[in-house]
N, CA, C and O atoms as CSV, one atom per row, in Angstrom:
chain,resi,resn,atom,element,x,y,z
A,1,UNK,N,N,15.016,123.370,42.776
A,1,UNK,CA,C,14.296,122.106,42.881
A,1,UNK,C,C,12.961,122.272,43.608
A,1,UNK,O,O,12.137,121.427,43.256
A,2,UNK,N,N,12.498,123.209,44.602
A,2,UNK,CA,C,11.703,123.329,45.691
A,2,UNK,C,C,10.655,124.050,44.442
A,2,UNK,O,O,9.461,123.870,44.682
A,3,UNK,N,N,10.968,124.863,43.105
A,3,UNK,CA,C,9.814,125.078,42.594
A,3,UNK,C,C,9.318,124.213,41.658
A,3,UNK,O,O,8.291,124.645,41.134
A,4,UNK,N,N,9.781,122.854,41.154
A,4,UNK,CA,C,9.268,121.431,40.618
A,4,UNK,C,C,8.253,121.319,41.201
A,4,UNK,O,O,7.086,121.314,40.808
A,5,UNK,N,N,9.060,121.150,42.961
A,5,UNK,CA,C,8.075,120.105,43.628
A,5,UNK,C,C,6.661,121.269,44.167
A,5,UNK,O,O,5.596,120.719,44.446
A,6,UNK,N,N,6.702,122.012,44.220
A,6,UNK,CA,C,5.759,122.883,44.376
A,6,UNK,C,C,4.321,122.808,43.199
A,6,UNK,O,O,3.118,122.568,43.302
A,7,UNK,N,N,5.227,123.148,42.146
A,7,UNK,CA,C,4.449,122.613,41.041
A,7,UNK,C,C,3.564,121.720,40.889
A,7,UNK,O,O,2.389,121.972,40.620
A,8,UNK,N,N,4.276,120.015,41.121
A,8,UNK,CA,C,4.083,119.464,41.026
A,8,UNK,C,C,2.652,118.799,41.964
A,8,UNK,O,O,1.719,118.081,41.606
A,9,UNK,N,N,3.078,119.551,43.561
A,9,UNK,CA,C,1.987,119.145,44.563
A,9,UNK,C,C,1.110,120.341,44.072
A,9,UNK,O,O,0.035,120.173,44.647
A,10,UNK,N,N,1.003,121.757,43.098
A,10,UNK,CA,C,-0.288,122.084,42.943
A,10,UNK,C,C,-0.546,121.718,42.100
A,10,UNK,O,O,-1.387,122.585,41.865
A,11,UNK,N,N,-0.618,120.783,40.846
A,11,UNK,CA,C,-1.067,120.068,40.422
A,11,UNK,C,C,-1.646,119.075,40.326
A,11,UNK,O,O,-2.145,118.571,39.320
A,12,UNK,N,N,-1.618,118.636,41.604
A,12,UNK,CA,C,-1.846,117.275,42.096
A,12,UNK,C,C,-2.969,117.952,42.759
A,12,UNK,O,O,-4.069,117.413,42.634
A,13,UNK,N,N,-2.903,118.848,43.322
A,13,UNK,CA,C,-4.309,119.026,43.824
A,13,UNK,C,C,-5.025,119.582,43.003
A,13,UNK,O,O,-6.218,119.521,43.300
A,14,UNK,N,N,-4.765,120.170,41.970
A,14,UNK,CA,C,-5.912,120.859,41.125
A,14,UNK,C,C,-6.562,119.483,40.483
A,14,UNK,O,O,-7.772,119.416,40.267
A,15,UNK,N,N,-5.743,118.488,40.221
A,15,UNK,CA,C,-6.392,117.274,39.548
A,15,UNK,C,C,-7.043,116.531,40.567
A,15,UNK,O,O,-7.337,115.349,40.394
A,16,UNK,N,N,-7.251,117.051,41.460
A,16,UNK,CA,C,-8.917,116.755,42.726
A,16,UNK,C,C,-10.552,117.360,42.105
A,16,UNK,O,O,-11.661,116.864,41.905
A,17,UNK,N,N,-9.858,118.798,41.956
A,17,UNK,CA,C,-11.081,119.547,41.513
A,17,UNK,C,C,-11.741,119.237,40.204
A,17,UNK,O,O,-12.833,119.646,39.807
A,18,UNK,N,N,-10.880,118.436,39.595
A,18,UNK,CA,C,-11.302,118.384,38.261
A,18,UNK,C,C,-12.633,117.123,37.988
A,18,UNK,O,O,-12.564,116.030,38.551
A,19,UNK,N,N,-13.856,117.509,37.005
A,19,UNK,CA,C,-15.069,116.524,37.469
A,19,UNK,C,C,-14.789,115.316,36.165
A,19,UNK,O,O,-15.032,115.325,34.958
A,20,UNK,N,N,-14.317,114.564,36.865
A,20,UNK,CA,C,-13.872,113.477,35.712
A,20,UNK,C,C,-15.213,112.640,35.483
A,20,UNK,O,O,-16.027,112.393,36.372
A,21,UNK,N,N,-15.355,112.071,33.563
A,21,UNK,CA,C,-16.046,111.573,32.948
A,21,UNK,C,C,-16.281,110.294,33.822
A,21,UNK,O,O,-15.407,109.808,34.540
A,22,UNK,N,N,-17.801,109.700,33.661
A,22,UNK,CA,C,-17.864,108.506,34.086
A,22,UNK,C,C,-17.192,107.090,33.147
A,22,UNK,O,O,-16.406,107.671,32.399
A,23,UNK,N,N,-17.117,105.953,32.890
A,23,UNK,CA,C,-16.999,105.041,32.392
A,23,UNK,C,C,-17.655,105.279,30.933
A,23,UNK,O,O,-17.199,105.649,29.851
A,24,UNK,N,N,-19.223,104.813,31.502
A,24,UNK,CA,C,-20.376,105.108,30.401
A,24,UNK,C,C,-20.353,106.318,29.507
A,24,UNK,O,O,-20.856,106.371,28.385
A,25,UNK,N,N,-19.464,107.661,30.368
A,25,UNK,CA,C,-19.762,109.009,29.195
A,25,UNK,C,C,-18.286,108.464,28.284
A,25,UNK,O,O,-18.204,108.540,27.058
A,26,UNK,N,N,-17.339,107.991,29.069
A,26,UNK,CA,C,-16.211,107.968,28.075
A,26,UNK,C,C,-16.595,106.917,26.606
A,26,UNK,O,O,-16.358,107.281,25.454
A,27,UNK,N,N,-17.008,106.038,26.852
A,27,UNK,CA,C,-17.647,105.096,25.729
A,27,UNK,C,C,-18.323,106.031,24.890
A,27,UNK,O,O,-17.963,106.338,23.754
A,28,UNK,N,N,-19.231,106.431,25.445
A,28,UNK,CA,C,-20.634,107.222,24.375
A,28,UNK,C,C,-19.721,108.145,23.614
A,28,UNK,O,O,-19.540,108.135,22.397
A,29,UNK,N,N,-19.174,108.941,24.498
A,29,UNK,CA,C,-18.450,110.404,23.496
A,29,UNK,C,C,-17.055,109.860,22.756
A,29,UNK,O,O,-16.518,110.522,21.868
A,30,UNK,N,N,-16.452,108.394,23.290
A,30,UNK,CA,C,-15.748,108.009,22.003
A,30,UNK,C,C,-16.469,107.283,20.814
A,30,UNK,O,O,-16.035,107.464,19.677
A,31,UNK,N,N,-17.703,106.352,21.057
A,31,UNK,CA,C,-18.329,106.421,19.664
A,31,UNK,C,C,-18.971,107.579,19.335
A,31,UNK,O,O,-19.214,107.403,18.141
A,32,UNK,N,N,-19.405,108.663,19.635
A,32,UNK,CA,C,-19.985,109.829,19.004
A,32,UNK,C,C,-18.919,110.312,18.356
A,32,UNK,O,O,-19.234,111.168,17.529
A,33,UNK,N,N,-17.477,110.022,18.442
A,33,UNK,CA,C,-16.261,110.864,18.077
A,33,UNK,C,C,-15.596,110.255,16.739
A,33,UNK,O,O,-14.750,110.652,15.938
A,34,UNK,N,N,-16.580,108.817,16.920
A,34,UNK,CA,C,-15.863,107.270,15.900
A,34,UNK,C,C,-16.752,107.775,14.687
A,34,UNK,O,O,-16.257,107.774,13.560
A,35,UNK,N,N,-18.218,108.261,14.919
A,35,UNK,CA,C,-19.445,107.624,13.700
A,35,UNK,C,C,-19.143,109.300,13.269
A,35,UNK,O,O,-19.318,109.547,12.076
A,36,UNK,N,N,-18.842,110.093,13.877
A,36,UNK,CA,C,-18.450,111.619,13.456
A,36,UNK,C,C,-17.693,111.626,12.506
A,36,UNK,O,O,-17.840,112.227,11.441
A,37,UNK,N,N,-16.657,110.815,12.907
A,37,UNK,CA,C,-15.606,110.849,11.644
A,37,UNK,C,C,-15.471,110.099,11.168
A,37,UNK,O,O,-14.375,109.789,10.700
A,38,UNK,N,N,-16.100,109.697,11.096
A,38,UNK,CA,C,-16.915,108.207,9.863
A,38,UNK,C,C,-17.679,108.782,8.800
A,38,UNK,O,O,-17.831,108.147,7.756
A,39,UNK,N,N,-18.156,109.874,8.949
A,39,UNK,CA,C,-19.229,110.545,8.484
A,39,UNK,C,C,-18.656,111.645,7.738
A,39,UNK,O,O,-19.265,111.803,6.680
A,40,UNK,N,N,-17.780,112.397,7.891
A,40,UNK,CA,C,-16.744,112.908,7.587
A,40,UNK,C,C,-16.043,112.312,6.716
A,40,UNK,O,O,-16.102,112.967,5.675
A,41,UNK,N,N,-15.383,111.371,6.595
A,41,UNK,CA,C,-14.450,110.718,5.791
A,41,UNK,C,C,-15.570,110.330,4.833
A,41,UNK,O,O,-15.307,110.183,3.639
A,42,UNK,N,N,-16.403,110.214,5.145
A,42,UNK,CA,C,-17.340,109.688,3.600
A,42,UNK,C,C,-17.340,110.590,2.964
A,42,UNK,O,O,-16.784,110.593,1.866
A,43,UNK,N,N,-18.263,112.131,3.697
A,43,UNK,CA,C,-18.544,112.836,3.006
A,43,UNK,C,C,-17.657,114.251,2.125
A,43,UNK,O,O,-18.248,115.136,1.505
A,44,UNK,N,N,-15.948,114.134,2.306
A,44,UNK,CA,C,-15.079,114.420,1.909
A,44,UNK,C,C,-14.763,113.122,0.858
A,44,UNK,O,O,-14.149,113.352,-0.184
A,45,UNK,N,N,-15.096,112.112,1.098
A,45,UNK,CA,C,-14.308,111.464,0.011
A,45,UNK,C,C,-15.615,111.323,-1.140
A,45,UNK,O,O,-15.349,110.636,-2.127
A,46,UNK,N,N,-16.876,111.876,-1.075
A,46,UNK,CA,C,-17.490,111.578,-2.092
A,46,UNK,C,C,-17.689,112.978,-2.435
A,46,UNK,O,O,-18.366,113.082,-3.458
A,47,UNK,N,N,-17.310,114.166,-1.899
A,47,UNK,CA,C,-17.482,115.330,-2.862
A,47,UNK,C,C,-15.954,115.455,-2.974
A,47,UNK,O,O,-15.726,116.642,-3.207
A,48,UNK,N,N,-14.636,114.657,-2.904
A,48,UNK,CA,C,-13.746,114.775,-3.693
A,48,UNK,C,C,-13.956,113.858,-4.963
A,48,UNK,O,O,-13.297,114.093,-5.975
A,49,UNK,N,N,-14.976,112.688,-4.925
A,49,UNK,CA,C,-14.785,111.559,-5.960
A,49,UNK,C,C,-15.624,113.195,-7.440
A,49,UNK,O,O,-15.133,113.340,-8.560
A,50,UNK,N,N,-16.471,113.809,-7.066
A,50,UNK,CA,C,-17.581,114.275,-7.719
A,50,UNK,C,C,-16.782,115.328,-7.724
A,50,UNK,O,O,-17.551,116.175,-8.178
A,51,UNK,N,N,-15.830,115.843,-7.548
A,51,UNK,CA,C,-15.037,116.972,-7.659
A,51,UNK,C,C,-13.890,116.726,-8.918
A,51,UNK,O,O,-13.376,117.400,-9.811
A,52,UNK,N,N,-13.827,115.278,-8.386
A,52,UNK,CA,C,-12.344,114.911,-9.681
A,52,UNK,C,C,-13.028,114.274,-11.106
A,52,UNK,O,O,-12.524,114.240,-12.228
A,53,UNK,N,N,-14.358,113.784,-10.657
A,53,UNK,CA,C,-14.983,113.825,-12.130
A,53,UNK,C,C,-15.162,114.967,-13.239
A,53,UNK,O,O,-14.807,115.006,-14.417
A,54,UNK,N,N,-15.739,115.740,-12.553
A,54,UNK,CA,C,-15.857,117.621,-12.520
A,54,UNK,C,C,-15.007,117.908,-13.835
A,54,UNK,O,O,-15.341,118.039,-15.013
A,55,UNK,N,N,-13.668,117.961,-13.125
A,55,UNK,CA,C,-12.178,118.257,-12.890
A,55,UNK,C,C,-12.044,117.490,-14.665
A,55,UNK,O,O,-11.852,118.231,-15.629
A,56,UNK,N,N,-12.189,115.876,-14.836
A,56,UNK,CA,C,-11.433,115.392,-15.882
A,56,UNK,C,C,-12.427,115.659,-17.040
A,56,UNK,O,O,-11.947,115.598,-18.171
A,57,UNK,N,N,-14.020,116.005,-16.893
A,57,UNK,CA,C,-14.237,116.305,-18.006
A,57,UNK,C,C,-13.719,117.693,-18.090
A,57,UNK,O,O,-12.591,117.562,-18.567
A,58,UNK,N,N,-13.927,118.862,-17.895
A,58,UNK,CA,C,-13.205,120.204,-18.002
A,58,UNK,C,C,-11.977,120.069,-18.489
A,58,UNK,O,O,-11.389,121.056,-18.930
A,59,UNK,N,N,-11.315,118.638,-18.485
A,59,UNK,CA,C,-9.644,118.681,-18.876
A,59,UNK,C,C,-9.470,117.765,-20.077
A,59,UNK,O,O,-8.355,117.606,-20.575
C-alpha cells in the first residue's frame, strides 16, 4: 500500500511543475483544433466525392 501512496504524492507534485495553459490559450487551440478539422472533413470528403465519380465512370 505505502507504494500507491508514494506514487500518488509524486505525482501530485510533479503536477506543480507542470506550466498549465491559460483560459484564453485553451479556447484559441480548441478552435484552431475545431476549423482544422473542419477543413479536413471537407477536404477528404470532396476528393472522396471526385474519387467515386472517377471510380463509376471506369465501371
Amino acid at each position: 500500500m505505502s507504494k500507491i501512496t508514494n506514487y500518488l504524492k509524486e505525482t501530485r507534485a510533479e503536477f506543480k511543475h507542470v506550466n498549465w495553459p491559460t483560459r484564453q490559450q485553451t479556447i484559441m487551440f480548441t478552435v484552431i483544433v475545431i476549423v482544422i478539422s473542419g477543413v479536413v472533413a471537407y477536404l477528404l470528403g470532396f476528393f472522396d466525392s471526385i474519387f467515386s465519380k472517377i471510380l463509376v465512370r471506369f465501371l
